[in-house]
VEXKE-766905 format. One record per residue: x, y, z of N, C-alpha, C, O in turn; residue number from 1. Coordinates in steps of 0.05 Angstrom, whole numbers, plus 32768, in hexadecimal, padded with zeros to 4 digits. Example, Ala and Ser with C-alpha at 12.3 -4.5 7.8 and 13.67 -1.06 7.14 Angstrom:
2
nxx, nyy, nzz, caxx, cayy, cazz, cxx, cyy, czz, oxx, oyy, ozz, num
8108, 7F8E, 809C, 80F6, 7FA6, 809C, 8108, 7FBE, 809C, 811D, 7FBE, 80A9, 1 $
8101, 7FD3, 808E, 8111, 7FEB, 808F, 8102, 8001, 809D, 810C, 8017, 80A1, 2 $
//
This chain:
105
nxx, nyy, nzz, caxx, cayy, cazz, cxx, cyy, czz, oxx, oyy, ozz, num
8011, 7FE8, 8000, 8000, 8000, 8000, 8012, 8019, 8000, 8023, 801E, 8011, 1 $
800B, 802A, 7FE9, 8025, 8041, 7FE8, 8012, 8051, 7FF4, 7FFA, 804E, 7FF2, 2 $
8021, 8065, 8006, 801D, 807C, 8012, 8028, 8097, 800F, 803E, 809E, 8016, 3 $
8014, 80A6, 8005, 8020, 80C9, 7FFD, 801D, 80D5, 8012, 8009, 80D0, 801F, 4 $
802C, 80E3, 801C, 803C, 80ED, 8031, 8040, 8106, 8028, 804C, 8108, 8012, 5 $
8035, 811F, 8036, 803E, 813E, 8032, 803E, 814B, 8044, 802A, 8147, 8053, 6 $
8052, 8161, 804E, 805A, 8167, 8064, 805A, 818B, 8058, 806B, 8194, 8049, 7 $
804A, 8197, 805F, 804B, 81B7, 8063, 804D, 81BC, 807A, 8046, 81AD, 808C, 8 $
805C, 81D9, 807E, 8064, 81E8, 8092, 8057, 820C, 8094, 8060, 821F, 8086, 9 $
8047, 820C, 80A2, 8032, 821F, 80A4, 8039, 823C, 80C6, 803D, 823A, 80DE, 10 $
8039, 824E, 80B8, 8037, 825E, 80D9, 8023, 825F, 80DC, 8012, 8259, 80CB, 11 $
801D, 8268, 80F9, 8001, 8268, 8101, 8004, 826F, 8119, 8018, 8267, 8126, 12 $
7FEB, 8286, 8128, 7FED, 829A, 813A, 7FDA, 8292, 8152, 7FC3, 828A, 8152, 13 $
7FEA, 8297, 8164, 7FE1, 8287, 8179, 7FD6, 82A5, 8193, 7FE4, 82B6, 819E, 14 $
7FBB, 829F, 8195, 7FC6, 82B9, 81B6, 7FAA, 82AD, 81C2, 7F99, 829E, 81B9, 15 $
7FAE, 82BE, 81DF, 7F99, 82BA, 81F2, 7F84, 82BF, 81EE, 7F84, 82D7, 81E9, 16 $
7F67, 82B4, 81EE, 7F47, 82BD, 81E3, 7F3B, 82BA, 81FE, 7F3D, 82A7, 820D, 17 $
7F2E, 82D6, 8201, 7F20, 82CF, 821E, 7F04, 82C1, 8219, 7EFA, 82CD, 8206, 18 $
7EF3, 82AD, 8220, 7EE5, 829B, 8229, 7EC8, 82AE, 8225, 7EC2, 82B3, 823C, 19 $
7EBB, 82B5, 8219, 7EA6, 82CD, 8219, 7E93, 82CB, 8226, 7E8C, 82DB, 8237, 20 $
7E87, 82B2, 821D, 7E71, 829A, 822E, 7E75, 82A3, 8255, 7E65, 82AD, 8265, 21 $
7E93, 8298, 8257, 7E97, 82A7, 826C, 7E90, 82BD, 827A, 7E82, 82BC, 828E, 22 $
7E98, 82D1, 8270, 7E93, 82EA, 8277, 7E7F, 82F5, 8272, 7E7B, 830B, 827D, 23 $
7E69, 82EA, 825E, 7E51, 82EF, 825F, 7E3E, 82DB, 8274, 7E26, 82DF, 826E, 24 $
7E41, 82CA, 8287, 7E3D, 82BD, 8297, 7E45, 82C9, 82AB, 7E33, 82CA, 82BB, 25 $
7E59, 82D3, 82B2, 7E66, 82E4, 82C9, 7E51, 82FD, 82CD, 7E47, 82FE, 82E4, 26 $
7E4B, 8313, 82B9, 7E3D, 8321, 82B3, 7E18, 8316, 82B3, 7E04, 831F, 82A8, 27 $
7E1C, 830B, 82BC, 7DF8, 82FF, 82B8, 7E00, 82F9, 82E2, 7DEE, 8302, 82F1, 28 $
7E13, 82EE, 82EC, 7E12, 82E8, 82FF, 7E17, 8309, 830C, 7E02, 8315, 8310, 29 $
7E2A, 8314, 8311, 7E2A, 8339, 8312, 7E14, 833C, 8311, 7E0E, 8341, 8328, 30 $
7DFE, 833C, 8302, 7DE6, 834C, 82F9, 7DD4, 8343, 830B, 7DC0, 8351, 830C, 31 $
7DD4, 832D, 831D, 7DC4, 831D, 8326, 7DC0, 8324, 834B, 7DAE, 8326, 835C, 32 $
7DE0, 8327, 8348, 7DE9, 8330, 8365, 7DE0, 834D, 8364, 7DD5, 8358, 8377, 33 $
7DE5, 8356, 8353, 7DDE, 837A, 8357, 7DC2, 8381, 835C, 7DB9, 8390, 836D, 34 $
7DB1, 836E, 8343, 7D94, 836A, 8350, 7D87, 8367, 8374, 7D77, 8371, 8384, 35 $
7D96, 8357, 8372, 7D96, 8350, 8394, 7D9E, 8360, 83A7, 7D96, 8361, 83BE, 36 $
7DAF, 836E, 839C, 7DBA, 8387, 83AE, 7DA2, 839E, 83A7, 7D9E, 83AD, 83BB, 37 $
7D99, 83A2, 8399, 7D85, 83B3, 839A, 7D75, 83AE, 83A3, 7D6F, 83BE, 83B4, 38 $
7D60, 8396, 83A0, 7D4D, 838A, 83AE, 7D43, 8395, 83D0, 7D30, 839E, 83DD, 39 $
7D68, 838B, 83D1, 7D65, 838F, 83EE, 7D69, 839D, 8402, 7D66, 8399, 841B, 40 $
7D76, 83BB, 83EA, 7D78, 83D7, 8400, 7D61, 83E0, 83F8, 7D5E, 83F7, 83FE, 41 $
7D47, 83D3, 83E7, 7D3B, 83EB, 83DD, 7D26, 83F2, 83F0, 7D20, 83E1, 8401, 42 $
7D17, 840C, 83F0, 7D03, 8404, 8407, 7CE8, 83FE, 83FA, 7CE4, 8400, 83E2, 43 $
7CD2, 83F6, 840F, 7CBA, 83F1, 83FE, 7C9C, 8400, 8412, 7C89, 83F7, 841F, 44 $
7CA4, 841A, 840C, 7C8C, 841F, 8421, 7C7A, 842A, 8407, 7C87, 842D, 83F3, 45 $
7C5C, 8432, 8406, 7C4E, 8437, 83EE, 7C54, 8447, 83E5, 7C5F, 8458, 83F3, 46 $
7C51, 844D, 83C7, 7C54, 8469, 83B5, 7C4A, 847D, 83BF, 7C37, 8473, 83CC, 47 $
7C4A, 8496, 83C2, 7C3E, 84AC, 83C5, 7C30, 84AB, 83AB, 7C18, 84AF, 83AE, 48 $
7C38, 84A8, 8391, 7C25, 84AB, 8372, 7C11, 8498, 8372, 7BF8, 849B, 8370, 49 $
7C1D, 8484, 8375, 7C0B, 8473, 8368, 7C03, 8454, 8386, 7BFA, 843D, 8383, 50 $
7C0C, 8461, 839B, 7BFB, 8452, 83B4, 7BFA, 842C, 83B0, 7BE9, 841B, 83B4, 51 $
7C1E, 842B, 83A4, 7C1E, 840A, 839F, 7C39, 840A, 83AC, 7C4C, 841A, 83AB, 52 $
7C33, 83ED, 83BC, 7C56, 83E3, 83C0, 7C54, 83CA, 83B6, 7C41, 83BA, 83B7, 53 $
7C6F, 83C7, 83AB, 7C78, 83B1, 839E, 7C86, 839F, 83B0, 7C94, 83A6, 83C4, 54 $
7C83, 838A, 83AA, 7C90, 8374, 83BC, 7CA8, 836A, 83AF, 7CAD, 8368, 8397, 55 $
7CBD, 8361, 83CB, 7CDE, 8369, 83C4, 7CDD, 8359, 83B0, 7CEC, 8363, 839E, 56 $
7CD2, 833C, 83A5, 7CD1, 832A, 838C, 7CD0, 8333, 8377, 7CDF, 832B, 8365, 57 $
7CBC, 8348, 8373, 7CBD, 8358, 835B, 7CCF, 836B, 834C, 7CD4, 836E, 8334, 58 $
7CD7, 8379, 836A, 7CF0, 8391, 8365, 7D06, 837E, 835C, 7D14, 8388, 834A, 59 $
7D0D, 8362, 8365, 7D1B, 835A, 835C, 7D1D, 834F, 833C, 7D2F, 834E, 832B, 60 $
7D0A, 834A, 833E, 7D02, 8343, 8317, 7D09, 8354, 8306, 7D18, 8351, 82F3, 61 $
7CFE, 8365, 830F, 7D02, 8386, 82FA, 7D16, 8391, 82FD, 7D1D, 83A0, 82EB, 62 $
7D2A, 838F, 8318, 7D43, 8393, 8311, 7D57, 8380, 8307, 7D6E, 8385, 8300, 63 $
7D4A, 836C, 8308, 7D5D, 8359, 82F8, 7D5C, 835C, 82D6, 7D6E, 8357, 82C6, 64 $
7D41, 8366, 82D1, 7D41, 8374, 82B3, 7D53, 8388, 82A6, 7D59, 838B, 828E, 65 $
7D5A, 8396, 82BA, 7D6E, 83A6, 82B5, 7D8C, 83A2, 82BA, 7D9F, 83AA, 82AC, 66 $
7D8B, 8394, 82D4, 7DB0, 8390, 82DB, 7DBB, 8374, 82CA, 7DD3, 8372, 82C3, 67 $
7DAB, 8364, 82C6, 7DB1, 834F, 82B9, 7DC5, 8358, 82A1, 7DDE, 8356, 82A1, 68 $
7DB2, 8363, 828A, 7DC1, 8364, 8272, 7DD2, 8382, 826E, 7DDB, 8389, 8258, 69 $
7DD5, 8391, 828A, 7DE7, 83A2, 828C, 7E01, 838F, 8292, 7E14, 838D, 8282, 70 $
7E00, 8382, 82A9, 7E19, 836B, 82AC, 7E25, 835F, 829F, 7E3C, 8359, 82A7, 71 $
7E1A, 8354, 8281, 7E1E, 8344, 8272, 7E2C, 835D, 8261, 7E45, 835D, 825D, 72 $
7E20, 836E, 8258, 7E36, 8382, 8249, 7E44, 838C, 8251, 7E59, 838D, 8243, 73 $
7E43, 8397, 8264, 7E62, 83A2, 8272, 7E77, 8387, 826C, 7E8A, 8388, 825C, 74 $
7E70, 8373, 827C, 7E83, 835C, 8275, 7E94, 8352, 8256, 7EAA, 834C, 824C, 75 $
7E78, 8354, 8253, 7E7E, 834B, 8225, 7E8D, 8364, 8222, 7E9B, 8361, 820F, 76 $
7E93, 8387, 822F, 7EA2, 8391, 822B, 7EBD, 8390, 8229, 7ECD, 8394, 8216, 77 $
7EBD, 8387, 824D, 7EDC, 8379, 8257, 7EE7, 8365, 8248, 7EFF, 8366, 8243, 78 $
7ED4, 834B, 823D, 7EEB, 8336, 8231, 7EEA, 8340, 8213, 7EF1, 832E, 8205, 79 $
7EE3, 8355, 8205, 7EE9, 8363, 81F3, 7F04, 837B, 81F0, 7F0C, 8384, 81DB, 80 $
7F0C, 8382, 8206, 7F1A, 838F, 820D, 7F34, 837C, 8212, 7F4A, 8380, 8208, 81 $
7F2F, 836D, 821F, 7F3F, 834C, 8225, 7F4D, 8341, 8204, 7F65, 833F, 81FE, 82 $
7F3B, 833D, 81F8, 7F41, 8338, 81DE, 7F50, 8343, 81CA, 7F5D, 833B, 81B7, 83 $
7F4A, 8358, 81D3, 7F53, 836F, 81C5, 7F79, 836C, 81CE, 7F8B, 8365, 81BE, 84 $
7F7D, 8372, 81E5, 7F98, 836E, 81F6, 7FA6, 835B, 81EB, 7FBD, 835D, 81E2, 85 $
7F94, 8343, 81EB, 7F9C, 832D, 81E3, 7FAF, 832A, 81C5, 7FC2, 831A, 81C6, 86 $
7FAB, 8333, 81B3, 7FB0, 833C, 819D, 7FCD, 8347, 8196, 7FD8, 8349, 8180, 87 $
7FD7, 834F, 81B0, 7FED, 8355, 81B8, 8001, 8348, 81C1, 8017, 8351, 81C3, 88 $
7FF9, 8330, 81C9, 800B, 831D, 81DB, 8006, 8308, 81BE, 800B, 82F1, 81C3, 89 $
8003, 8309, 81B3, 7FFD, 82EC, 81A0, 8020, 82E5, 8198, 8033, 82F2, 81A0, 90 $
8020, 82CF, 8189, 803B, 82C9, 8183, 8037, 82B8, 816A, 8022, 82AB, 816A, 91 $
8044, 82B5, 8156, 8047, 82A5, 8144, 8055, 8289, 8145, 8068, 8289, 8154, 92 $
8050, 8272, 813A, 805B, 8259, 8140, 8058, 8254, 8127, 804C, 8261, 8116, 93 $
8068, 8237, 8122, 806E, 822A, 810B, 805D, 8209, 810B, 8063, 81F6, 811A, 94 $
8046, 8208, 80F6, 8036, 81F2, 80FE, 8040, 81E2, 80E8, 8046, 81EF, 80D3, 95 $
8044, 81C4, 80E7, 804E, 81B2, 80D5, 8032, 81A8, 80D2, 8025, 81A7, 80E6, 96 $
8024, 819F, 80B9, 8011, 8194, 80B0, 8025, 8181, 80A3, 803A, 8185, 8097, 97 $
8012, 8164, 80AD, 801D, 8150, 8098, 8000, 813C, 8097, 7FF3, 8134, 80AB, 98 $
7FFA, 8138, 807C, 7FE6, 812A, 8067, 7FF2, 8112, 8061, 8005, 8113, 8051, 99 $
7FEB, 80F6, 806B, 7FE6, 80E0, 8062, 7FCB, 80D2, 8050, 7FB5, 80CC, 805B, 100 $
7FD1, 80CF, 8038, 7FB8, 80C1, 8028, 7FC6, 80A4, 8025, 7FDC, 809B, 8022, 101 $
7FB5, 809D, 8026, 7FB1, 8072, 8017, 7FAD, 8075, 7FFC, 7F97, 807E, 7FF5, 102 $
7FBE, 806F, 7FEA, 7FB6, 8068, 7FCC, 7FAF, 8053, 7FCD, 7FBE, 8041, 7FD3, 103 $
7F93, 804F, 7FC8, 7F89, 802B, 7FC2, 7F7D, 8031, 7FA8, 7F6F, 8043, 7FA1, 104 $
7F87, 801A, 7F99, 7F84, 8022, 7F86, 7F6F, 8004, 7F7A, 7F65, 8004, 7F63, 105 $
//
């Protein structure tokens, strides 16, 4: 069984990629905690306008509408900024490709 055998030699750029998934997970968790932190300095005695109080479950909902996908972008900022850095530290290397086929003939 003859065997063709080819061996190229390729550069190719190597650098650090931050994890995005990550940091948009980090940012969803931030957003979550901050909710909570509001929740729970907020006060709840009735409106003077409109003669309703909300219960802390709710304030929490509706601020999670907001801090949620503030967290998540600020973050997707950071590992954009990360990336960006990144770009700088990269390095070049030398990759050997080698291709084995089976002639059956």
């Amino acid at each position: 069984m003859p065997r063709n055998t080819t061996h190229e030699t390729t550069e190719a750029r190597i650098r650090p990629v931050p994890r995005y998934g990550v940091f948009l997970g980090l940012g969803v968790v931030l957003g979550v905690i901050a909710a909570g932190i509001l929740a729970a300095i907020g006060s709840y005695e009735p409106s003077q306008a409109l003669d309703v109080v909300y219960p802390p479950g709710q304030v929490f909902g509706f601020a999670l509408l907001w801090t949620v996908p503030i967290g998540m972008a600020l973050c997707g900022v950071v590992a954009l900024i990360l990336d960006r850095t990144a770009r700088r530290h990269s390095r070049v290397v030398r990759v050997d490709h080698e291709r084995v086929q089976d002639d059956e003939s």
